[in-house]
VMD Tcl script that builds the backbone (N, CA, C; Angstrom):
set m [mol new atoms 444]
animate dup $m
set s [atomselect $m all]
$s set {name element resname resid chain x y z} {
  {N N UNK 1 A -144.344 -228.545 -171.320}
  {CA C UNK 1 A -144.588 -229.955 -171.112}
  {C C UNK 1 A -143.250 -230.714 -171.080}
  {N N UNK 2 A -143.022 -231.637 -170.088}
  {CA C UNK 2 A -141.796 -232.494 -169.769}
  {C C UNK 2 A -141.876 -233.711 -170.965}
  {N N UNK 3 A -140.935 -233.601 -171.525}
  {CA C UNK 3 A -140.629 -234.997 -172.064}
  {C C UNK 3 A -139.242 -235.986 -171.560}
  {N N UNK 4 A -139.571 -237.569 -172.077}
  {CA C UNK 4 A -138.105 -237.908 -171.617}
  {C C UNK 4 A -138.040 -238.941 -172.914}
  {N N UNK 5 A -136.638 -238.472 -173.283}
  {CA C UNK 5 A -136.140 -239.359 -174.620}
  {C C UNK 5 A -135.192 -239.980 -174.418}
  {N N UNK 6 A -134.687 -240.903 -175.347}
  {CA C UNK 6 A -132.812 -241.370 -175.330}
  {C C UNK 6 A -132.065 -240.416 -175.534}
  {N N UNK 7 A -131.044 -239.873 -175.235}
  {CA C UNK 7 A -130.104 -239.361 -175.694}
  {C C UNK 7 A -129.417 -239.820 -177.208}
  {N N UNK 8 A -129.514 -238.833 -178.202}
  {CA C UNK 8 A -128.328 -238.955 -179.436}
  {C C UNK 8 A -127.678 -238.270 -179.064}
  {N N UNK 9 A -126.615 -238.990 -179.982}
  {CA C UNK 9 A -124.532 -238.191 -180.683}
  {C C UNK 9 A -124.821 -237.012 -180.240}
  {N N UNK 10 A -126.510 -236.184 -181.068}
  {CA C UNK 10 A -126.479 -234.684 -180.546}
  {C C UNK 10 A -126.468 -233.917 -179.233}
  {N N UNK 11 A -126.837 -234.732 -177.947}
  {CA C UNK 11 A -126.603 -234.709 -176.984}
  {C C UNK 11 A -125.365 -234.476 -176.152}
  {N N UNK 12 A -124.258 -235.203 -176.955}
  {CA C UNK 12 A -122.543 -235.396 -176.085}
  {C C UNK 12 A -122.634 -234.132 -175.670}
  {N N UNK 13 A -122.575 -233.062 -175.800}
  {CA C UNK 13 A -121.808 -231.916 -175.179}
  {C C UNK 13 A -123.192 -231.506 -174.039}
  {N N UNK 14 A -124.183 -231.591 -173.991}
  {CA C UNK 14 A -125.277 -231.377 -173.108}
  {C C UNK 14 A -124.920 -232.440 -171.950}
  {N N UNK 15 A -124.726 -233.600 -171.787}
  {CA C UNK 15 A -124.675 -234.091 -171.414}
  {C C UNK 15 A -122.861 -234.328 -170.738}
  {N N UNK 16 A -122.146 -234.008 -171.874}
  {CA C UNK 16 A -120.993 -233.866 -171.288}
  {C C UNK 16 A -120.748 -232.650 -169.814}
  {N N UNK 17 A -121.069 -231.653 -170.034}
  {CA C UNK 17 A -122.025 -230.490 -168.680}
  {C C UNK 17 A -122.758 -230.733 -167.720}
  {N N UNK 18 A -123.723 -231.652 -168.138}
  {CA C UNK 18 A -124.303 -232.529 -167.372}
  {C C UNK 18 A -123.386 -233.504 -166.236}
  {N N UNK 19 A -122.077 -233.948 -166.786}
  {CA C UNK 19 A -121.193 -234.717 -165.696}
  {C C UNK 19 A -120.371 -233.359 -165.252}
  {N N UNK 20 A -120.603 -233.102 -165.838}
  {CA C UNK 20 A -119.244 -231.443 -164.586}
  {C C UNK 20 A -120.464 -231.375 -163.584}
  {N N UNK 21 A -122.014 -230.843 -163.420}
  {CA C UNK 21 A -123.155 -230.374 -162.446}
  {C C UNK 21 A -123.346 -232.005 -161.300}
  {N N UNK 22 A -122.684 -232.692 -161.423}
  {CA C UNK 22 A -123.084 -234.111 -160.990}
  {C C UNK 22 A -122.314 -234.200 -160.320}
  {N N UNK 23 A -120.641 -234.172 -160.745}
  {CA C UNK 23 A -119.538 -234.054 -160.279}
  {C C UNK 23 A -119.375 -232.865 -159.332}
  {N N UNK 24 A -119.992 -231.842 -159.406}
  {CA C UNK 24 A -120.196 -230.832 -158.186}
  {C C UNK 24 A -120.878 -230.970 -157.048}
  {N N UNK 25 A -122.122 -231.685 -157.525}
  {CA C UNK 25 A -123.102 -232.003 -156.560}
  {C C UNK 25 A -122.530 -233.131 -155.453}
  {N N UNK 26 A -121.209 -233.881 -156.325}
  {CA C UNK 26 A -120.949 -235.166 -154.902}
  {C C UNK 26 A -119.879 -234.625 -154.578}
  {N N UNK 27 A -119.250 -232.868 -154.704}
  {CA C UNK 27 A -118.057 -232.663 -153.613}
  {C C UNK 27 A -116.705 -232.394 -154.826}
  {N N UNK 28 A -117.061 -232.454 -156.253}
  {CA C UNK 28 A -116.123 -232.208 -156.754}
  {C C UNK 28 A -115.874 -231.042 -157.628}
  {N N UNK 29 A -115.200 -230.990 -158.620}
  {CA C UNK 29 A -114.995 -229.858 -159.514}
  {C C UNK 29 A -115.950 -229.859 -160.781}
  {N N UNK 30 A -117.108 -228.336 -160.818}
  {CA C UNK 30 A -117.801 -228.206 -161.697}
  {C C UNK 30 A -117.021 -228.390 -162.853}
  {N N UNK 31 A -116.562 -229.377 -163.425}
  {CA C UNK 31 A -115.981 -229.646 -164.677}
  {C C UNK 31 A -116.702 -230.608 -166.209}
  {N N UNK 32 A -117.200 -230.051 -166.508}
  {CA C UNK 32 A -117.666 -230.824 -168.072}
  {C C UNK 32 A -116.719 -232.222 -168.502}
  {N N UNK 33 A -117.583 -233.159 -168.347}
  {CA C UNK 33 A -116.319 -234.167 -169.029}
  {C C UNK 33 A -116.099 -234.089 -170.198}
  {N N UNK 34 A -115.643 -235.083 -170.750}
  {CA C UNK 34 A -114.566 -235.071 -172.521}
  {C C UNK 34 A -115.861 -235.316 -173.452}
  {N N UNK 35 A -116.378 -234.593 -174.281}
  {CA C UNK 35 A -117.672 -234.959 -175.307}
  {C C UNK 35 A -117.220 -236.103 -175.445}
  {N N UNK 36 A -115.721 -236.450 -176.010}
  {CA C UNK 36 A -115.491 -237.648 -177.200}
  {C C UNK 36 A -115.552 -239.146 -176.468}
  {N N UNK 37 A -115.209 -238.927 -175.217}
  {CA C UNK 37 A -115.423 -240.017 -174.589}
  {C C UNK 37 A -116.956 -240.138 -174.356}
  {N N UNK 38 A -117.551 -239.505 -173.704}
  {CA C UNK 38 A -119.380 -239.228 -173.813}
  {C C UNK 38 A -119.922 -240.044 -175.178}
  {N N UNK 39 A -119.415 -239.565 -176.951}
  {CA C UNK 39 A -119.392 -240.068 -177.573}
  {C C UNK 39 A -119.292 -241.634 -177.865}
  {N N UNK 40 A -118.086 -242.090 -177.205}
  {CA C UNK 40 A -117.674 -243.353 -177.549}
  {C C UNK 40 A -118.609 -244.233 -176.339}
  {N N UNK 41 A -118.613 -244.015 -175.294}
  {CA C UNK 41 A -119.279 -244.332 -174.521}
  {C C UNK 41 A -120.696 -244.723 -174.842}
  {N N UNK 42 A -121.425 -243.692 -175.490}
  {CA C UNK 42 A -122.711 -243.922 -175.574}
  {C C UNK 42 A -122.923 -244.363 -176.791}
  {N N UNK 43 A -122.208 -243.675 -178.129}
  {CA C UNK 43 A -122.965 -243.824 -179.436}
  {C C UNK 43 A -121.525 -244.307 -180.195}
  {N N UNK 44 A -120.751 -244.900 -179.618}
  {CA C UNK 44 A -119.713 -245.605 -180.372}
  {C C UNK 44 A -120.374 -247.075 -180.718}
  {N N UNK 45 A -118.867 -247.900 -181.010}
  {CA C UNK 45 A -119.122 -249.247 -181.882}
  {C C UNK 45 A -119.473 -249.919 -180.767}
  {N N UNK 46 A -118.830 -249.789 -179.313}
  {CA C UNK 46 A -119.772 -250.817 -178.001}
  {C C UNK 46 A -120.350 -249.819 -177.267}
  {N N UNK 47 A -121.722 -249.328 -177.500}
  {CA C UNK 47 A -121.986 -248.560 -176.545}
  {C C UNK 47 A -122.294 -249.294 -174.692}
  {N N UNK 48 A -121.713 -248.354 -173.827}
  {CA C UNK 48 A -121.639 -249.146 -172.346}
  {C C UNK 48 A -122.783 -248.419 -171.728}
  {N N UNK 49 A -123.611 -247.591 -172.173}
  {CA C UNK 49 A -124.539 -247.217 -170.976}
  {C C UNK 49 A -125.756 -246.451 -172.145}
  {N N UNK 50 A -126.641 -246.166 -171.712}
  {CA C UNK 50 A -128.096 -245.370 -172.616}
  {C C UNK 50 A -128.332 -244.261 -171.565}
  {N N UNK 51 A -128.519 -243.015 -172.283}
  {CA C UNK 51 A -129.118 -241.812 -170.922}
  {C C UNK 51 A -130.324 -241.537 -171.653}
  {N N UNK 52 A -130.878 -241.185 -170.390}
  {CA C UNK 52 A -132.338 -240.514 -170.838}
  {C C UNK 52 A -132.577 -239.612 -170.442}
  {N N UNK 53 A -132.892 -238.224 -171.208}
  {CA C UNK 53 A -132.923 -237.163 -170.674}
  {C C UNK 53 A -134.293 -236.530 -170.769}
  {N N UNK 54 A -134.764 -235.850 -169.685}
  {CA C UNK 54 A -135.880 -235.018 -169.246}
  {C C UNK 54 A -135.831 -233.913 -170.174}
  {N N UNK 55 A -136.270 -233.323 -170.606}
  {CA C UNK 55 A -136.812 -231.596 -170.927}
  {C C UNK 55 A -137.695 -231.382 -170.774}
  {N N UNK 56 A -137.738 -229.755 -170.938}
  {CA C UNK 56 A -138.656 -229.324 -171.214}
  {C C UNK 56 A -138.376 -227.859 -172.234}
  {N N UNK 57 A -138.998 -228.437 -173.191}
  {CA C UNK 57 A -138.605 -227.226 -174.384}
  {C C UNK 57 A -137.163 -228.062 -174.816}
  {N N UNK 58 A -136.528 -226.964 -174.635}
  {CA C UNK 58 A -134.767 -227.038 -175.362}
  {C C UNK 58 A -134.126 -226.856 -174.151}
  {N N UNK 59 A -134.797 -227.313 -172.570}
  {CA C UNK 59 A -133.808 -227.020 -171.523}
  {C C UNK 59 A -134.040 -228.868 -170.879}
  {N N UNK 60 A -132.873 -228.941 -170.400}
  {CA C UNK 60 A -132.588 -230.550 -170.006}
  {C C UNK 60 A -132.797 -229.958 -168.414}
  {N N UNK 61 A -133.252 -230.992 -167.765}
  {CA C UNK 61 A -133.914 -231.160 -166.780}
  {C C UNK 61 A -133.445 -231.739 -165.874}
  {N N UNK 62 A -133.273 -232.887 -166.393}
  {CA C UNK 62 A -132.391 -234.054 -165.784}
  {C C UNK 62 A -131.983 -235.590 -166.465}
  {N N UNK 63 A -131.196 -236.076 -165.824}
  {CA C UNK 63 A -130.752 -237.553 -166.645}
  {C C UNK 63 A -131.125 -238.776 -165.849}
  {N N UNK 64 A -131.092 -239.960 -166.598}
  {CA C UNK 64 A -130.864 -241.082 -166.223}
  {C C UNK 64 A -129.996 -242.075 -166.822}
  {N N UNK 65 A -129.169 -242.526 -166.280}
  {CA C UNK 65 A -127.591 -243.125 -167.495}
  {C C UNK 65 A -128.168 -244.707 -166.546}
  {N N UNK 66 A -128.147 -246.154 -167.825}
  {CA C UNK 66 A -128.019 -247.383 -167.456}
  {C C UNK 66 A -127.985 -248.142 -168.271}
  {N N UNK 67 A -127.459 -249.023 -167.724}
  {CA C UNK 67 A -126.665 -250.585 -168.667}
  {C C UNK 67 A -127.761 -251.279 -168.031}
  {N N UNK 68 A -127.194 -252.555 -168.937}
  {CA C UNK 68 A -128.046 -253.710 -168.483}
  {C C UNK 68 A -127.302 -254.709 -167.812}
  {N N UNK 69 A -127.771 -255.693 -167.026}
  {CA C UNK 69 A -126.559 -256.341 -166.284}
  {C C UNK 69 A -127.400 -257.980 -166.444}
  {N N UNK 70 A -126.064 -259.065 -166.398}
  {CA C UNK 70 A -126.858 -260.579 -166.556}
  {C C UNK 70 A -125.362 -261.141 -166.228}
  {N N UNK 71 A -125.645 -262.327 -165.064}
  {CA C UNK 71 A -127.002 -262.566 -165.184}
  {C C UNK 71 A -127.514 -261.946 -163.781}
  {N N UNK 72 A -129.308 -261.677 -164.520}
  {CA C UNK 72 A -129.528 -260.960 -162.831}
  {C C UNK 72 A -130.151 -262.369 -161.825}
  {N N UNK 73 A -131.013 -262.731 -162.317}
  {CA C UNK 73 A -131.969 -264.191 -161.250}
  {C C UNK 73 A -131.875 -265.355 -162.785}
  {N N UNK 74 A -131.255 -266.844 -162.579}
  {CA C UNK 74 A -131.443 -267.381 -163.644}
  {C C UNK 74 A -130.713 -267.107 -164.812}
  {N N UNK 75 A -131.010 -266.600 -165.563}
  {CA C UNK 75 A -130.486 -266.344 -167.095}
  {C C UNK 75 A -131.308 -264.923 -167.486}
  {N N UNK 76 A -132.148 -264.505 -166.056}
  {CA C UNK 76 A -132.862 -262.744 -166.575}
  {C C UNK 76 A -131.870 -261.579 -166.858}
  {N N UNK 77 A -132.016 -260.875 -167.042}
  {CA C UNK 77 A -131.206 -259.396 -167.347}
  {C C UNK 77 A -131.762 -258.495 -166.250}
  {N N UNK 78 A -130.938 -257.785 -166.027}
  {CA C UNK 78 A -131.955 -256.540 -165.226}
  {C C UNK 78 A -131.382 -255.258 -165.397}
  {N N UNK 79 A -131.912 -254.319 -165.527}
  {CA C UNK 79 A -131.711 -253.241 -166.057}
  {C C UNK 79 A -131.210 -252.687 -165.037}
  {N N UNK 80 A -129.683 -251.833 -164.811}
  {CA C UNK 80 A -129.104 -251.018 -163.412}
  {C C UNK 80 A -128.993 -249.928 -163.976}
  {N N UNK 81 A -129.476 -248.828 -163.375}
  {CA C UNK 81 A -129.450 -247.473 -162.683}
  {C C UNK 81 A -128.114 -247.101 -162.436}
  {N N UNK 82 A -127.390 -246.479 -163.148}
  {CA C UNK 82 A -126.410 -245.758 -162.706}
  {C C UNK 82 A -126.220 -244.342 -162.340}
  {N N UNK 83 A -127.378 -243.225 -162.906}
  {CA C UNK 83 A -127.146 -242.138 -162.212}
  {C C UNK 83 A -128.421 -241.787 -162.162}
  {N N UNK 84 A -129.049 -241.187 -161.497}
  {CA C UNK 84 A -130.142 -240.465 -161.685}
  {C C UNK 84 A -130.103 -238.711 -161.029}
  {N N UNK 85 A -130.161 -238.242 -162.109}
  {CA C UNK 85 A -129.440 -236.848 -161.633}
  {C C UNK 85 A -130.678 -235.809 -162.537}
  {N N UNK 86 A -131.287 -234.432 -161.457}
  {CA C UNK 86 A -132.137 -233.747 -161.990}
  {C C UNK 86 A -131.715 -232.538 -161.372}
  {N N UNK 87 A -131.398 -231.690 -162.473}
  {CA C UNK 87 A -130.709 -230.189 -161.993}
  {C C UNK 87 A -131.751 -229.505 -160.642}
  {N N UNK 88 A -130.892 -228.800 -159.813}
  {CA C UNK 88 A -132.219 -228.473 -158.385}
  {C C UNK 88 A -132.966 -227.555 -158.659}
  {N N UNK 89 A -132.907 -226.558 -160.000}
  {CA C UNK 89 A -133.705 -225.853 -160.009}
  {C C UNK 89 A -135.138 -226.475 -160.611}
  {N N UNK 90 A -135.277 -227.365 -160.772}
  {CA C UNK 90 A -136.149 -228.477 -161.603}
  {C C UNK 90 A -136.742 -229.814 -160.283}
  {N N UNK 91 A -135.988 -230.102 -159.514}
  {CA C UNK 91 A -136.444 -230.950 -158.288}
  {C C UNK 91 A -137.765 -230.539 -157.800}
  {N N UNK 92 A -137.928 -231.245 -157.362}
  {CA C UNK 92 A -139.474 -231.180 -156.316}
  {C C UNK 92 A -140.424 -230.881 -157.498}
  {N N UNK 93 A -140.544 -231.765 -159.166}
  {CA C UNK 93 A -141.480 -231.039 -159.804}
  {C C UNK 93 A -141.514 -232.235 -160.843}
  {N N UNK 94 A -141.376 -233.327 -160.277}
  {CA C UNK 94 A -141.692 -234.844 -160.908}
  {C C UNK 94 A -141.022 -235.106 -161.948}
  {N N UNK 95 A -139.649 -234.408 -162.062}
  {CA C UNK 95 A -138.878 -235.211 -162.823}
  {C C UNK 95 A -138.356 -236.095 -162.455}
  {N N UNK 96 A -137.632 -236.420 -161.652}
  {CA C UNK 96 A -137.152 -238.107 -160.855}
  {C C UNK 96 A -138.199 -239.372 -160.846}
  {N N UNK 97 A -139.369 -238.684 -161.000}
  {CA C UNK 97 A -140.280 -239.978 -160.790}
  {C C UNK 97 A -140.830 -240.407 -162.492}
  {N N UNK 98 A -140.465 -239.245 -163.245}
  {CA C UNK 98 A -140.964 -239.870 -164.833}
  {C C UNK 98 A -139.622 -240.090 -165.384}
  {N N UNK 99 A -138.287 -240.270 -164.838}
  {CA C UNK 99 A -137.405 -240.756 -165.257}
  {C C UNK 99 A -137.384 -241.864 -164.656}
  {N N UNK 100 A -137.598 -242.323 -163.495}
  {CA C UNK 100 A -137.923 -243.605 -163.077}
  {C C UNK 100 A -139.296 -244.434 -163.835}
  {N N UNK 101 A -140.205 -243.584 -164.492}
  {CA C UNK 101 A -140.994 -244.598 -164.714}
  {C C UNK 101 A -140.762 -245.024 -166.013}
  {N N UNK 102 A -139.774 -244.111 -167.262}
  {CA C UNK 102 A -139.350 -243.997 -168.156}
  {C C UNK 102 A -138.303 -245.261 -167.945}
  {N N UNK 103 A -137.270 -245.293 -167.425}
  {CA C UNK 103 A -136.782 -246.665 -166.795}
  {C C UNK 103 A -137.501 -247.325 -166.867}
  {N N UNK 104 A -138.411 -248.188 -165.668}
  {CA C UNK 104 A -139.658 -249.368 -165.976}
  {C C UNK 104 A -140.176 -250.014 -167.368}
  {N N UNK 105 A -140.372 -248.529 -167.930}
  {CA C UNK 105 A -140.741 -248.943 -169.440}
  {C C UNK 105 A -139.413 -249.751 -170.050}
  {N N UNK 106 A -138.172 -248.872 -170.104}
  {CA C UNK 106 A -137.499 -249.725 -171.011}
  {C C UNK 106 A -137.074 -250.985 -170.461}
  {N N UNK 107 A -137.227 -251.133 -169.064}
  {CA C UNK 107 A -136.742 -252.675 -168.275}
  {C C UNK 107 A -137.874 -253.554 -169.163}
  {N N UNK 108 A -138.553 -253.244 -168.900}
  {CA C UNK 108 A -140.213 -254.105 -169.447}
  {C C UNK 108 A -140.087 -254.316 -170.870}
  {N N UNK 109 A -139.605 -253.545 -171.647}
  {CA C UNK 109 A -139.417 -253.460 -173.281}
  {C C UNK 109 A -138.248 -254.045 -173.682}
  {N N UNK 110 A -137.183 -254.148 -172.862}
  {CA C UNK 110 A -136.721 -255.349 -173.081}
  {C C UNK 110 A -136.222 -256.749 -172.226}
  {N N UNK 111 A -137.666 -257.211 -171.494}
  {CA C UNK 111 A -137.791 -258.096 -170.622}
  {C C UNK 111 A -137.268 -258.203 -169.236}
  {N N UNK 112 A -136.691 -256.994 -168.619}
  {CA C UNK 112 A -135.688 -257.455 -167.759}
  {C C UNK 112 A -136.502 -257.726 -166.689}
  {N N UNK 113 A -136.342 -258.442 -165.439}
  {CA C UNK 113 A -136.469 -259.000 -164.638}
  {C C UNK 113 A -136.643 -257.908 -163.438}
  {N N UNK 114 A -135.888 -257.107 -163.214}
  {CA C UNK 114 A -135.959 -256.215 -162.304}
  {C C UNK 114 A -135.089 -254.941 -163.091}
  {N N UNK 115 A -135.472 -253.322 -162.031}
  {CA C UNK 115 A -134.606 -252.423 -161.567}
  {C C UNK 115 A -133.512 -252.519 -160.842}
  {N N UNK 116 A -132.296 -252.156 -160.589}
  {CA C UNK 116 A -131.654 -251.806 -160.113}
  {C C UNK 116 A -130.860 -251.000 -159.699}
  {N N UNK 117 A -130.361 -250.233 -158.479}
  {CA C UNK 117 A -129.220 -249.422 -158.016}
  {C C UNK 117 A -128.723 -249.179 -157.020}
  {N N UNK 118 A -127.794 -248.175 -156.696}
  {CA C UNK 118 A -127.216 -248.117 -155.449}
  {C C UNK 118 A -127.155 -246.657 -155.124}
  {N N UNK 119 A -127.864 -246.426 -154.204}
  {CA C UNK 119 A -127.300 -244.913 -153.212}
  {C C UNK 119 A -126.485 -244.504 -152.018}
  {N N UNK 120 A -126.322 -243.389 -152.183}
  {CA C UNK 120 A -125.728 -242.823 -151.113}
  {C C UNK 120 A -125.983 -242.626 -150.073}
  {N N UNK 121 A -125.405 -243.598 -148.957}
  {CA C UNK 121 A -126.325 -243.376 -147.902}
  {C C UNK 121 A -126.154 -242.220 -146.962}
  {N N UNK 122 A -124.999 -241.146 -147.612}
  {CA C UNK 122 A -125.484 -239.606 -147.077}
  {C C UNK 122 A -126.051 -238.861 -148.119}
  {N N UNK 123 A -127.006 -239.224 -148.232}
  {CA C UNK 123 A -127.992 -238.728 -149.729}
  {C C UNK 123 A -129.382 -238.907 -148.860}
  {N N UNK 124 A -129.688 -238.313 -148.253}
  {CA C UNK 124 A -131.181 -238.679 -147.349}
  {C C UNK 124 A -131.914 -238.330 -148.697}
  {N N UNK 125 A -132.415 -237.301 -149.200}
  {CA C UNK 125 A -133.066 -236.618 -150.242}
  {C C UNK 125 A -133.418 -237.945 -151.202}
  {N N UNK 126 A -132.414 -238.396 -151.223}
  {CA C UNK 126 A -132.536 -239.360 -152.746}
  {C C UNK 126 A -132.967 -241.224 -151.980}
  {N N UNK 127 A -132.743 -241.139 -150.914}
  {CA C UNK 127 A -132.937 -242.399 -150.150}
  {C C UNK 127 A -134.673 -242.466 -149.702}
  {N N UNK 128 A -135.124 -241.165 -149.182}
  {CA C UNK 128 A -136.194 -240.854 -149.246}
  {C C UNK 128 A -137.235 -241.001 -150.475}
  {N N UNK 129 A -136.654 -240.332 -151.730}
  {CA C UNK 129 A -137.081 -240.803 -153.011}
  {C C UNK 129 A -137.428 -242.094 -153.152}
  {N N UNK 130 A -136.531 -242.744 -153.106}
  {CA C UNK 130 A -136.148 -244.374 -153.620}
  {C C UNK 130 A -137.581 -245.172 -152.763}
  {N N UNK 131 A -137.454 -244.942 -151.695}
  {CA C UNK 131 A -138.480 -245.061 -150.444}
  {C C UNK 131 A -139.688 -245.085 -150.923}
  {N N UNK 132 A -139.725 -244.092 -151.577}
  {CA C UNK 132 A -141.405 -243.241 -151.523}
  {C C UNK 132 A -141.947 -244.211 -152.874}
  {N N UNK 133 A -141.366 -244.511 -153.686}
  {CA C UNK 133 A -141.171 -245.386 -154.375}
  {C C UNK 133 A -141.843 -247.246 -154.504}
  {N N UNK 134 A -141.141 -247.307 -153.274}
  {CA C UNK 134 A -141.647 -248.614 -152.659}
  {C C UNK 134 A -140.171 -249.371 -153.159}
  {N N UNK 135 A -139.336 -248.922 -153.351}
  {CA C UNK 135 A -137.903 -249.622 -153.120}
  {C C UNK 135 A -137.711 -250.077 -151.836}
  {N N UNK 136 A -136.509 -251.020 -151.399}
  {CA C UNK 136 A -136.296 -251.351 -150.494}
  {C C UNK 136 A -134.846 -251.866 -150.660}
  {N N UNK 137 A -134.545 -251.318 -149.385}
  {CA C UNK 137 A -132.700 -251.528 -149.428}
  {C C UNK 137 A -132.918 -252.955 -149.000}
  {N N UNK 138 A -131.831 -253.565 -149.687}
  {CA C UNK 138 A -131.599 -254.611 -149.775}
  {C C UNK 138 A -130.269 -255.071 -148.934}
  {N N UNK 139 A -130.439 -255.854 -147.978}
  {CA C UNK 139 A -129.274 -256.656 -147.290}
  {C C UNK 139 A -128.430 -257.659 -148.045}
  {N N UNK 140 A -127.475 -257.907 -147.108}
  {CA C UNK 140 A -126.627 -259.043 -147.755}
  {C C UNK 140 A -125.385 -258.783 -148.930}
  {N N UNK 141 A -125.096 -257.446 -149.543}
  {CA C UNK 141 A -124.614 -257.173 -150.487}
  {C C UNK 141 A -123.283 -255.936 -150.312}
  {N N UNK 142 A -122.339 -256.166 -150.484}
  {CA C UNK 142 A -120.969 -255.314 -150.199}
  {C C UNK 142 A -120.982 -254.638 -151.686}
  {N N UNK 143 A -120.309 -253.751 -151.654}
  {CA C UNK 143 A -119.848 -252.747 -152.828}
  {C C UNK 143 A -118.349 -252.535 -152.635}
  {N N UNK 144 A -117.951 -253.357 -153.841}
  {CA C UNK 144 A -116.486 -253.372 -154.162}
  {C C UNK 144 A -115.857 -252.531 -155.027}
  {N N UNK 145 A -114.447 -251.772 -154.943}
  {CA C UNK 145 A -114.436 -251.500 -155.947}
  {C C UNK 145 A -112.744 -251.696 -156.146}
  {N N UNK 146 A -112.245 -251.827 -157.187}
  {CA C UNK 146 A -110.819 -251.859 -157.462}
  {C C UNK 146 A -110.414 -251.285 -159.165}
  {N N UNK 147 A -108.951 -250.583 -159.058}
  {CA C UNK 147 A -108.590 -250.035 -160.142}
  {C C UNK 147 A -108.195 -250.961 -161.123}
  {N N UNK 148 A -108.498 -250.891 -162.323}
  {CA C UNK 148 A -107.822 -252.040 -163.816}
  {C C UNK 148 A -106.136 -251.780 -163.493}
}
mol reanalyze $m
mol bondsrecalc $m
mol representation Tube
mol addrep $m
């Protein structure tokens, strides 16, 4: 049976593996990132993002990593999507869609206004997803990015 929880502290190194399989999948080096940053990131004194991870049993499945962002419409919050990532031997078997609905819940639990994210638009697989969904790409909006 699939479950999907928050990620704890006990997680960093699962999840740290988890960004090396992610980082392969968009073209780069199967590399594990730094636990301690994973750590500080998630379960330090400012945590910047919440993951939620799929299992089943004692095997991780897949993730979902997101912040909250404001303001989104007004003075609402809205909850953004930053990764949604489900190992392929596990795809095509409704984990993407109970990590998305696992999302909803926590947008709703703590009021936010909407979902949000951004894909790849050489990602047919995952654009298709989003789709099936009843998402809809949204016009009008550039993606910037610049170094600190």
């Amino acid at each position: 049976m699939m479950t999907i929880d928050r990620a704890t502290e006990a997680d960093a190194e699962t999840i740290s593996r988890l960004l090396g399989t992610i980082e392969a999948y968009y073209g780069g080096e199967d590399r594990p990132g730094d636990p301690g940053q994973v750590r500080a990131a998630l379960f330090g004194e400012r945590p910047v993002a919440t993951v939620l991870l799929a299992r089943e049993g004692n095997e991780v499945l897949g993730m979902a990593s997101f912040t909250y962002l404001w303001p989104a419409s007004g003075a609402d919050t809205s909850l953004y999507l930053k990764e949604l990532f489900v190992h392929e031997s596990a795809r095509r078997r409704g984990v993407a869609l109970a990590l998305m609905e696992a999302l909803r819940q926590e947008a709703t639990a703590a009021g936010c206004s909407r979902v949000e994210w951004t894909a790849d638009r050489d990602n047919p697989p995952a654009l298709a997803f989003y789709e099936s969904l009843g998402a809809k790409e949204r016009e009008g909006k550039v993606f910037y990015r610049s170094e600190p």
